[in-house]
C-alpha positions, -999 to +999 in steps of 0.1 A: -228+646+548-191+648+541-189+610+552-211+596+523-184+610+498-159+590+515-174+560+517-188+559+483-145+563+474-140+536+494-162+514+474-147+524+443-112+519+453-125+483+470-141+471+438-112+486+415-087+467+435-113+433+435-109+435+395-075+439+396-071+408+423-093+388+394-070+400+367-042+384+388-060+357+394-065+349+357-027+358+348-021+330+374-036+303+353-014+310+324+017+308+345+034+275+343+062+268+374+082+236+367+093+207+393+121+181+391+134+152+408+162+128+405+183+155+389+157+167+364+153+129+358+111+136+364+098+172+352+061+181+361+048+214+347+021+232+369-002+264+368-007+292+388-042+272+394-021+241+405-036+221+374-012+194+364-001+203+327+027+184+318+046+159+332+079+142+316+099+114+324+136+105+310+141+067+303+171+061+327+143+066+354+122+040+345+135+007+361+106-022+357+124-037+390+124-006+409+087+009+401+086+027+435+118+048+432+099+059+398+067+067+418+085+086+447+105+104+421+071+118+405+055+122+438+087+143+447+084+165+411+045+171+419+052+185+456+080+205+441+057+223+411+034+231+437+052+243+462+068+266+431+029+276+424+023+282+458+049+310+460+041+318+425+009+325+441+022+344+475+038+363+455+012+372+428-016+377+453+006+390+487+005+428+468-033+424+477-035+414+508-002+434+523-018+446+558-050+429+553-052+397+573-075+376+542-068+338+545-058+325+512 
């Protein structure tokens, strides 16, 4: 019954590396990446989680006769954070799933 000792290891080295996936997980919501536009003209500050935490916007960019250049600056700050988080993320969670083929 040589197998049953195996398997049972397996299980524990699956479920210790599950904990340590959640720990990452959790230590990815307190990360904060940060995304600019215009020359750091728009900042937007993002988690790990991709939750939307701060987003700042210097004077010079408002222009009351140019409104869109001021929305496609923040739209352009936004894409930026997350695509930061998303790497933040590959990174973070890519130890995990190094020869495992998981969607994320």
């Amino acid at each position: 019954m040589r197998g049953m000792g195996n398997m049972q290891n397996m299980m524990k080295q699956m479920q210790k590396m599950q904990k340590k996936m959640q720990e990452a997980q959790e230590q990815l919501g307190q990360e904060k990446v940060e995304g600019t536009s215009g020359g750091g003209m728009v900042k937007v500050v993002v988690t790990g989680h991709k939750e939307v935490v701060d987003v700042q916007i210097k004077p010079e960019a408002v222009d009351p006769d140019d409104i869109e250049m001021l929305q496609d600056l923040v739209l352009a700050a936004v894409n930026d954070a997350l695509k930061k988080a998303d790497e933040l993320t590959n990174n973070t969670m890519g130890q995990f799933t190094k020869g495992l083929n998981l969607p994320f």
